[in-house]
Structure formats: C-alpha cells, structure tokens
N, CA, C and O of each residue as an XYZ file, in Angstrom:
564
protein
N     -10.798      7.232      0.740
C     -11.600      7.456      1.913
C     -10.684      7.560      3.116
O      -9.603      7.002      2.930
N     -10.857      8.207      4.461
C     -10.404      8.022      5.335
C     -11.245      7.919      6.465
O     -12.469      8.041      6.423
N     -10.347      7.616      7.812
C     -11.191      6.871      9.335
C     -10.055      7.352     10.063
O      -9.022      7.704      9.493
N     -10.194      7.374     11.158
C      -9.687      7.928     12.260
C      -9.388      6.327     12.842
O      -9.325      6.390     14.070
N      -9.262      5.452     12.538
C      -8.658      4.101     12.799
C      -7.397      4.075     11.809
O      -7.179      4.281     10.615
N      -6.555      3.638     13.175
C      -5.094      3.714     12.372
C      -4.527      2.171     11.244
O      -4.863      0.997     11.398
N      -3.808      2.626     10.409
C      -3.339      1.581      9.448
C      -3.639      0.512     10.062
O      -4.442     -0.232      9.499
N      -2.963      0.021     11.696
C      -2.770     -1.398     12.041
C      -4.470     -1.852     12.362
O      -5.036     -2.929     12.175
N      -5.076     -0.319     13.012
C      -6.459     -1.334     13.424
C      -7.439     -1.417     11.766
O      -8.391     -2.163     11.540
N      -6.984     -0.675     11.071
C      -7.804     -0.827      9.394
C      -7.361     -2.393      8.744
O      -8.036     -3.228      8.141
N      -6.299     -2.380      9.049
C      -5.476     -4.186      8.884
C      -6.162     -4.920      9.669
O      -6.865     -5.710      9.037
N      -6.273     -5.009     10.930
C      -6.635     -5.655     11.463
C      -8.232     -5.959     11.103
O      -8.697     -7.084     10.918
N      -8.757     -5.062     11.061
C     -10.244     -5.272     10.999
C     -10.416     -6.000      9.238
O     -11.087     -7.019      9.073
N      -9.770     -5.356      8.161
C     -10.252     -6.232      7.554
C      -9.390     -7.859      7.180
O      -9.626     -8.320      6.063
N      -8.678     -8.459      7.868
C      -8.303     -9.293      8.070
C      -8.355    -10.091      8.883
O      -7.449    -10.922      8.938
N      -9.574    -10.136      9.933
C      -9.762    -10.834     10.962
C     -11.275    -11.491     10.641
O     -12.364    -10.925     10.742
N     -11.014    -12.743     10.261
C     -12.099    -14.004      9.903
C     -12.411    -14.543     11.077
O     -12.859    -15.686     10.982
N     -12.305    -13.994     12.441
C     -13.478    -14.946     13.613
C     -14.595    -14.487     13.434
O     -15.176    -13.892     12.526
N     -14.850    -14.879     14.532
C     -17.126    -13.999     14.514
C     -16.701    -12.666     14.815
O     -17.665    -11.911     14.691
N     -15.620    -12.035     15.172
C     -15.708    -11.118     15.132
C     -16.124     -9.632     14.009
O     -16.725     -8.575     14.201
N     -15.439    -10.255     12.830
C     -15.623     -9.716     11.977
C     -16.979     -9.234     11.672
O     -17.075     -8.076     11.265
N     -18.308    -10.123     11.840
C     -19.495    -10.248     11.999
C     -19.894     -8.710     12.909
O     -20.696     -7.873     12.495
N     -19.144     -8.616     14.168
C     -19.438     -7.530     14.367
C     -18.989     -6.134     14.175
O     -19.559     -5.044     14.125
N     -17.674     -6.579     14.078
C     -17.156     -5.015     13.276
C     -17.913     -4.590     11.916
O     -18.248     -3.419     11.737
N     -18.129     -5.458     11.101
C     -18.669     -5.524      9.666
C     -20.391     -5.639      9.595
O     -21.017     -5.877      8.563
N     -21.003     -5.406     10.983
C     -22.418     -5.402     11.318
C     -23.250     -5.206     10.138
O     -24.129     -6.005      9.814
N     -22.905     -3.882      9.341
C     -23.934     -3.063      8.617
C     -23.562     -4.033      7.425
O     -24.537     -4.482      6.822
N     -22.311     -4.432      6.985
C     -22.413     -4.840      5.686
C     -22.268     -6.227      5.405
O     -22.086     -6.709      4.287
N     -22.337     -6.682      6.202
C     -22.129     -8.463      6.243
C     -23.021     -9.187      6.755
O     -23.293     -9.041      7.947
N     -23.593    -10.008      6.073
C     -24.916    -10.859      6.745
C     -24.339    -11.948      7.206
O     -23.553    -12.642      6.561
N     -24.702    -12.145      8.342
C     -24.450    -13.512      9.390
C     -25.313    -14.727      8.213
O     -24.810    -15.835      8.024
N     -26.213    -14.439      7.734
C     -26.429    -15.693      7.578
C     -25.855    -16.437      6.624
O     -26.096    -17.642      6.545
N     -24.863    -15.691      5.620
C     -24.508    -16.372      4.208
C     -22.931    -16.141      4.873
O     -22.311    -17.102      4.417
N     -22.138    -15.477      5.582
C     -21.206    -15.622      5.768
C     -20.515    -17.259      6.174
O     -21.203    -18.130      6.706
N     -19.025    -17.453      5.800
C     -18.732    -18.744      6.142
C     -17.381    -18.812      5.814
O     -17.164    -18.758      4.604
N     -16.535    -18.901      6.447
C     -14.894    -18.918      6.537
C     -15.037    -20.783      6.328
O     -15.611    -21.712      6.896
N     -13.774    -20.500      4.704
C     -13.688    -22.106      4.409
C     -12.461    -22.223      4.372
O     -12.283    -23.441      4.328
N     -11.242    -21.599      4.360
C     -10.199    -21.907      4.600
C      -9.174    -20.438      5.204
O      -9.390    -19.295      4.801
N      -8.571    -20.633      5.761
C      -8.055    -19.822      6.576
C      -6.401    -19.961      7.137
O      -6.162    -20.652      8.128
N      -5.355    -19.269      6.434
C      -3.945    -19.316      6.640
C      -3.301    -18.108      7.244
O      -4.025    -17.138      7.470
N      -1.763    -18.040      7.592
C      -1.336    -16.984      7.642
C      -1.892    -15.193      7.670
O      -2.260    -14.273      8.401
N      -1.617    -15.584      6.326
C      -1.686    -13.945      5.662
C      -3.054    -14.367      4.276
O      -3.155    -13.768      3.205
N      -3.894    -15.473      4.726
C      -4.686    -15.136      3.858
C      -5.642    -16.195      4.060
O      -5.319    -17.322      4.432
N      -7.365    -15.660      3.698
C      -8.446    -16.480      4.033
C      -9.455    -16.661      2.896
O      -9.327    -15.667      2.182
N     -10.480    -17.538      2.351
C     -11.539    -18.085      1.436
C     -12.386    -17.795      2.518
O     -12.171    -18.270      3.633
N     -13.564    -16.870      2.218
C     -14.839    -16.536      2.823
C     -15.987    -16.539      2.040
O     -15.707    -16.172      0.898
N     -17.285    -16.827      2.197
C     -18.298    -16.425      1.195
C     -18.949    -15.105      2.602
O     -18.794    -14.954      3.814
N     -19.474    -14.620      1.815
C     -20.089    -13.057      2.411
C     -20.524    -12.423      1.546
O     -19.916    -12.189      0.502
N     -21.818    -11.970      1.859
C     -23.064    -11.413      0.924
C     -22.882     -9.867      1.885
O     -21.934     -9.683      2.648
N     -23.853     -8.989      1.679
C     -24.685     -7.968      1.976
C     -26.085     -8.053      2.276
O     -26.955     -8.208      1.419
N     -26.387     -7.896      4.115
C     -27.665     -7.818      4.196
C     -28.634     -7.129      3.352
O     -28.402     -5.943      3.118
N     -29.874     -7.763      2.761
C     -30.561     -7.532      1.254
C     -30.308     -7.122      0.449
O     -30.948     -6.180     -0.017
N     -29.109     -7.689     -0.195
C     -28.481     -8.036     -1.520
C     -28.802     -9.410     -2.011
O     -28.955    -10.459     -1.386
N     -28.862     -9.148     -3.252
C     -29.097    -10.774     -3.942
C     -27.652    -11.668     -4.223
O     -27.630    -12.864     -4.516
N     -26.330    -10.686     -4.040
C     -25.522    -11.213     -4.315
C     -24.848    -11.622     -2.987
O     -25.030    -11.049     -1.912
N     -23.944    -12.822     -3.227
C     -23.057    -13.399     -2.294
C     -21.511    -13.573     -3.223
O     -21.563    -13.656     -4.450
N     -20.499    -13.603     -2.659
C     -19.101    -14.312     -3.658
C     -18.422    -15.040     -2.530
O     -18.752    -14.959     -1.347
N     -17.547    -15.680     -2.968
C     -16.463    -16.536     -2.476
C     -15.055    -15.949     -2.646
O     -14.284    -16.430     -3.476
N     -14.789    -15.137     -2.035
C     -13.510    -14.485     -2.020
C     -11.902    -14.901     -1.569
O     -11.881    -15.457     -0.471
N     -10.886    -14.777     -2.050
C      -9.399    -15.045     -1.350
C      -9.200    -13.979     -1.139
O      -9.401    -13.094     -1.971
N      -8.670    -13.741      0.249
C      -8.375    -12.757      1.035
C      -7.166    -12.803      0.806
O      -6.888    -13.999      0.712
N      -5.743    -11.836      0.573
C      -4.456    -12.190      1.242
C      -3.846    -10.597      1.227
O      -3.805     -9.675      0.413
N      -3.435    -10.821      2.510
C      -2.383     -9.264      3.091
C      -0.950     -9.722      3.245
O      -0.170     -9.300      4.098
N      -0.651    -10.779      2.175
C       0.998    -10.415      2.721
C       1.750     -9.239      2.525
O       2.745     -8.853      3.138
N       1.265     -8.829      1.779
C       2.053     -7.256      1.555
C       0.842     -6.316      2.986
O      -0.380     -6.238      3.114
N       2.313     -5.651      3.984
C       1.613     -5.082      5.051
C       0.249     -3.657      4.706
O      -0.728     -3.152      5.258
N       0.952     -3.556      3.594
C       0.047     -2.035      2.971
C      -1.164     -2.367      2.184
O      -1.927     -1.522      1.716
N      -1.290     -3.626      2.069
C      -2.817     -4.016      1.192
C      -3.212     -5.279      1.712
O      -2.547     -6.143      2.284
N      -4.613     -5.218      1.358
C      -5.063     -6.255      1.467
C      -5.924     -6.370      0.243
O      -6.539     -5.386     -0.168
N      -5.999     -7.683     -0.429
C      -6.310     -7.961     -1.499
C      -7.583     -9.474     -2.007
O      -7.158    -10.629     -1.978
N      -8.749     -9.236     -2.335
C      -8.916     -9.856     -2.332
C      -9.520    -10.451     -4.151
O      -9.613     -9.500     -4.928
N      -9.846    -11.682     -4.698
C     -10.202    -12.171     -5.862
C     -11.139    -12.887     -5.757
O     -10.939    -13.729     -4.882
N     -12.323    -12.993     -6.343
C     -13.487    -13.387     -6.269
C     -13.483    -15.173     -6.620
O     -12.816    -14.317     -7.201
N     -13.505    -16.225     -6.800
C     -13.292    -17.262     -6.891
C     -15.087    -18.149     -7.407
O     -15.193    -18.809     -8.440
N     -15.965    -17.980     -6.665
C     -17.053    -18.068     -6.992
C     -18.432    -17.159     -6.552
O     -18.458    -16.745     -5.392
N     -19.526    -16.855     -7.415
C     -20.383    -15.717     -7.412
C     -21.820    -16.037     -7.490
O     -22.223    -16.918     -8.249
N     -22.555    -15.400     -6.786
C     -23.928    -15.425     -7.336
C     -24.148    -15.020     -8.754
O     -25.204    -15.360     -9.289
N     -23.207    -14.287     -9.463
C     -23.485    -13.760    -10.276
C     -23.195    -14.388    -11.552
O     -23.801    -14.393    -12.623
N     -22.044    -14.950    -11.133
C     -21.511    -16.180    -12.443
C     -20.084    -15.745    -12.840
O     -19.142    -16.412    -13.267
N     -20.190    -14.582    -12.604
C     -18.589    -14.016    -12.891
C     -17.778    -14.140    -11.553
O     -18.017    -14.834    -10.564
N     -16.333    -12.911    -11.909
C     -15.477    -12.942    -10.841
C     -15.181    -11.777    -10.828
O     -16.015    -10.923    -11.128
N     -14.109    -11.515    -10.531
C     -13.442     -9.818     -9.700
C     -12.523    -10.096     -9.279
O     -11.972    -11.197     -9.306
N     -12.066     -8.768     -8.629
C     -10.779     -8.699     -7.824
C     -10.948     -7.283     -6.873
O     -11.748     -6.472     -7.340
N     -10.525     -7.040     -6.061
C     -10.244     -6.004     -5.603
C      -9.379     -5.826     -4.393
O      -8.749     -6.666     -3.751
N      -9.509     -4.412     -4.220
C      -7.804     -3.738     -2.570
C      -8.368     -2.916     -2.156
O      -9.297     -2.296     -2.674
N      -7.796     -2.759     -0.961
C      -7.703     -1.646      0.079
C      -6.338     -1.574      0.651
O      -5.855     -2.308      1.513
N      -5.482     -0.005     -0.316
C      -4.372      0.184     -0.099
C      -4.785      0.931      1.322
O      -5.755      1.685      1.270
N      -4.123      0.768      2.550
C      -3.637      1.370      3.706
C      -2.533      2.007      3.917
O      -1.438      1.451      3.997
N      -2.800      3.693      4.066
C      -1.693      4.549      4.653
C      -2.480      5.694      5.803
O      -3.652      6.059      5.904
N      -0.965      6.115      6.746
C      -1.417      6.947      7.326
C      -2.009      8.116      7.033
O      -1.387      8.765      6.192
N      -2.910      8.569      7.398
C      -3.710      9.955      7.288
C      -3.098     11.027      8.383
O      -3.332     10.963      9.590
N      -2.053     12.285      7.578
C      -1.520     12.906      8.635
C      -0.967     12.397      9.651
O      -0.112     11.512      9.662
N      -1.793     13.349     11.183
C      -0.796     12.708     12.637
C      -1.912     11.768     12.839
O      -1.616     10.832     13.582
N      -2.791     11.764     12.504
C      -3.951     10.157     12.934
C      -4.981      9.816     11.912
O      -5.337     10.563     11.000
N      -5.527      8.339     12.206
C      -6.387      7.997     11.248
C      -5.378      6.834     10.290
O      -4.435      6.107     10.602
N      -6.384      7.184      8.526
C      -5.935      6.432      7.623
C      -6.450      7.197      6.299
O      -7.467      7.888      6.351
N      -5.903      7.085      5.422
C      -6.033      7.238      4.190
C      -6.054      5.668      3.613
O      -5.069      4.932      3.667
N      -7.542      5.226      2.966
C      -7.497      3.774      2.276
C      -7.978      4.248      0.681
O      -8.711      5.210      0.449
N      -7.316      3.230     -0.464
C      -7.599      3.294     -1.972
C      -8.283      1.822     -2.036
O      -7.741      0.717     -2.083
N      -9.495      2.137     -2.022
C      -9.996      1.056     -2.306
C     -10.492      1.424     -3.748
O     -10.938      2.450     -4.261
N     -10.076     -0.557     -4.426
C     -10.674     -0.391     -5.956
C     -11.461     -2.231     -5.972
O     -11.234     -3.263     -5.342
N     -12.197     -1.922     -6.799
C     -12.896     -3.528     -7.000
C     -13.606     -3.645     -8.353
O     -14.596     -2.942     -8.556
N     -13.201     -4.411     -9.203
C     -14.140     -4.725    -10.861
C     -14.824     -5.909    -10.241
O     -14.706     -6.639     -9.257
N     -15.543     -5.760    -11.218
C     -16.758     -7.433    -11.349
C     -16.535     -7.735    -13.069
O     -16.946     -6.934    -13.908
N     -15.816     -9.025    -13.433
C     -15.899     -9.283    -14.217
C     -17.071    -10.671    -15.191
O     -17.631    -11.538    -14.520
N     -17.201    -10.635    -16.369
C     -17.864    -11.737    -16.605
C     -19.062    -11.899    -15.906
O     -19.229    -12.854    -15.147
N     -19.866    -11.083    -16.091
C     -21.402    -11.109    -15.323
C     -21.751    -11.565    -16.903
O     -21.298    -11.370    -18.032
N     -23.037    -12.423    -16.144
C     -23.911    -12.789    -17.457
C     -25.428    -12.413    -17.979
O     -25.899    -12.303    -19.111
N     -25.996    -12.262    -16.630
C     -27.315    -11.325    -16.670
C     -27.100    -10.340    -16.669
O     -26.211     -9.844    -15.976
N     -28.080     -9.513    -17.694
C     -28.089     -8.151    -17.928
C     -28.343     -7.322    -16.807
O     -27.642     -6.398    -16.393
N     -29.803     -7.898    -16.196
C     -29.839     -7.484    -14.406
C     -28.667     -7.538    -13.858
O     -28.299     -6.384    -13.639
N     -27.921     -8.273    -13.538
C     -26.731     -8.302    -12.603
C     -26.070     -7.311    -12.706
O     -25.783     -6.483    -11.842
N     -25.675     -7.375    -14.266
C     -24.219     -6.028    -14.806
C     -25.252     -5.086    -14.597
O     -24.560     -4.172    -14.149
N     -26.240     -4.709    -14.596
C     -26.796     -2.998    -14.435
C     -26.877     -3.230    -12.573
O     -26.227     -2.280    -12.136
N     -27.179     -3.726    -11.866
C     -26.994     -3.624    -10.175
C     -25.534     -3.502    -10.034
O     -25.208     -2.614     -9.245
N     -24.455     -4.222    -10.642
C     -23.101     -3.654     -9.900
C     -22.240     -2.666    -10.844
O     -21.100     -2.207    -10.772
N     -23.465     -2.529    -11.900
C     -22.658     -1.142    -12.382
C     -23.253      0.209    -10.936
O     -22.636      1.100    -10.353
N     -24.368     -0.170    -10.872
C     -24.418      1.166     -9.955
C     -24.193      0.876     -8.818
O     -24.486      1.707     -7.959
N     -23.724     -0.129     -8.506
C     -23.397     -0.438     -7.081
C     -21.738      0.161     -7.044
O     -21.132      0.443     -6.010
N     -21.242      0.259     -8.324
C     -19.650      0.736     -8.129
C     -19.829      2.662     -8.529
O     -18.828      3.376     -8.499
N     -20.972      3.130     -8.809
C     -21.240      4.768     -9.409
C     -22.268      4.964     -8.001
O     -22.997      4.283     -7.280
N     -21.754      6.467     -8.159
C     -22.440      7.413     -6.865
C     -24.210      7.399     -7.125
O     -24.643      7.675     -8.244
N     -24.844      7.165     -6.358
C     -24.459      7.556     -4.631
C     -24.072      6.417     -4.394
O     -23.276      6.378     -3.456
N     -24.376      5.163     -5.000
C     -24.283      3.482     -3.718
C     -22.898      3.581     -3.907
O     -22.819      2.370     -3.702
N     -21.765      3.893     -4.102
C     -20.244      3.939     -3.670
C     -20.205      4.927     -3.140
O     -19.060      5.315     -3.372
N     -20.850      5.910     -2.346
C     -20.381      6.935     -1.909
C     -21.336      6.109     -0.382
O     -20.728      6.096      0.689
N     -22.397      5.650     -0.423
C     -22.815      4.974      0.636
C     -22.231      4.046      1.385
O     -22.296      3.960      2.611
N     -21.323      2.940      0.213
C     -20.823      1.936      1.112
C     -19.242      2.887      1.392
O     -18.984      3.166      2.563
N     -18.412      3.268      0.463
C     -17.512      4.013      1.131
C     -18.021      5.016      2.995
O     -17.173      4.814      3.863
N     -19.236      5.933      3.447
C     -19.498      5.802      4.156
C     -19.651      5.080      5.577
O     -19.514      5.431      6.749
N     -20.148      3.409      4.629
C     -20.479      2.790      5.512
C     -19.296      1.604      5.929
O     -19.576      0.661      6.668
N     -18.391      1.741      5.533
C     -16.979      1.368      5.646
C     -16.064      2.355      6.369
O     -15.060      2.009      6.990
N     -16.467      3.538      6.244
C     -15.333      4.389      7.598
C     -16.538      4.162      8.845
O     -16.138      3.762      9.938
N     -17.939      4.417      8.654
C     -18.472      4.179     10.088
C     -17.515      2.951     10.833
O     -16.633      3.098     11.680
N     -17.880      2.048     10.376
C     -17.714      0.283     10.760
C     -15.801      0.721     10.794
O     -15.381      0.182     11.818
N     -15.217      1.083     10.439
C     -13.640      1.633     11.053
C     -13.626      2.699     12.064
O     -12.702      2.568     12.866
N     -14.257      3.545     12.224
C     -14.468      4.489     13.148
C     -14.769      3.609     14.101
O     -14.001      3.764     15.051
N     -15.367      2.947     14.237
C     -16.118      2.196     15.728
C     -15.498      1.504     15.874
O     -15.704      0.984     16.970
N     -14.273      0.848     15.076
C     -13.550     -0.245     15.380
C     -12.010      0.327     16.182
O     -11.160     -0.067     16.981
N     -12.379      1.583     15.291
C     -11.037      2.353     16.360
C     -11.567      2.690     17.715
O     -10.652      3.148     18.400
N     -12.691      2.636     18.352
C     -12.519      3.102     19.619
C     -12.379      2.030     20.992
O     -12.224      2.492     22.123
C-alpha cells in the first residue's frame, strides 16, 4: 500500500501509544477497549479492538529496527495468537511504500477462523488497507 505520509511520519504514527494514537487511528481503534500496559523505548503492550468487532488482542509492539515495526499477539479474544509488520520505505520523491503482513494463529472457534479468514481476503483487506492510508494521509498533513 502507499500514503503520501513520509517513512518518519508512517513510524511515527504507528508507534506512538499516547491518546494520540486514538486520534490518528480514529476509524480503526476503539477508545473503549484500548489500553497501553507497558510501554519502553522502541517498544509497547497494548490491547486494541476495532470499533464493532468482536475481537480485541494484546499486542507487543517493537520498532527497533528503523524500517519495521512489528508486532506479536500475546493475548486474544479469540484464544489464539499472531504476529504481524509494516515494512516502511520511501515511495519515489514523496509518500511511502508499506508491506504489511499479519497471520492469526491457533483460533479455536470455527466462527472466529471463518471472520479472520475474510477479514485477511478481499474486499475487508482491501478496506482496511484503505482505511490505513486514509488515517496516514491525514496524519501527514
């Protein structure tokens, strides 16, 4: 995917655990299940759902490497875990080119594994990819 927000503000935005994040991340982050539980350096433990989603996880955040940010699922609504990135590079003379990838592993309801199978197949990955350059677009201006 790409955004017209450059590498440092695509870093920045997804690595910044104040309330801010809350508003850069408006469309896809619900204030009410969000909750920063530990928070270092180059890396943070958050729980964060999706406004009307049934799911929430408990994620480790860490960007020590400047070109990714990486995060691993730790605990789930779902019962399983994951992992996933968002490699950051420049796009041409402006913007970004990002590789984002994310599995869900060890789901145990059959419901669950059929919602984040299509939550990772088109259109709902072509929606939240969308709705992830909006929320970078606006963060670049």
């Amino acid at each position: 995917m790409t955004t017209h927000a450059s590498p440092e503000q695509v870093r920045q935005a997804l690595t910044d655990f104040t309330d801010r994040r809350l508003q850069v991340w408006n469309r896809t982050l619900d204030p009410t299940t969000y909750e920063v539980r530990e928070l270092g350096d180059s890396w943070a433990v958050a729980r964060e759902s999706t406004p009307g989603s049934p799911f929430w996880v408990v994620a480790r955040y860490d960007w020590s490497d400047p070109a990714v940010v990486s995060w691993t699922v730790v605990e789930s609504s779902y019962g399983g875990s994951g992992t996933g990135s968002v490699r950051i590079g420049p796009n041409g003379d402006a913007g970004s080119h990002l590789q984002v990838e994310w599995t869900y592993t060890d789901v145990r309801r059959t419901r669950d594994k059929v919602m984040l199978f299509l939550i990772q197949r088109y259109p709902m990955s072509h929606l939240i990819s969308r709705m992830w350059t909006s929320a970078l677009d606006r963060h670049a201006r």
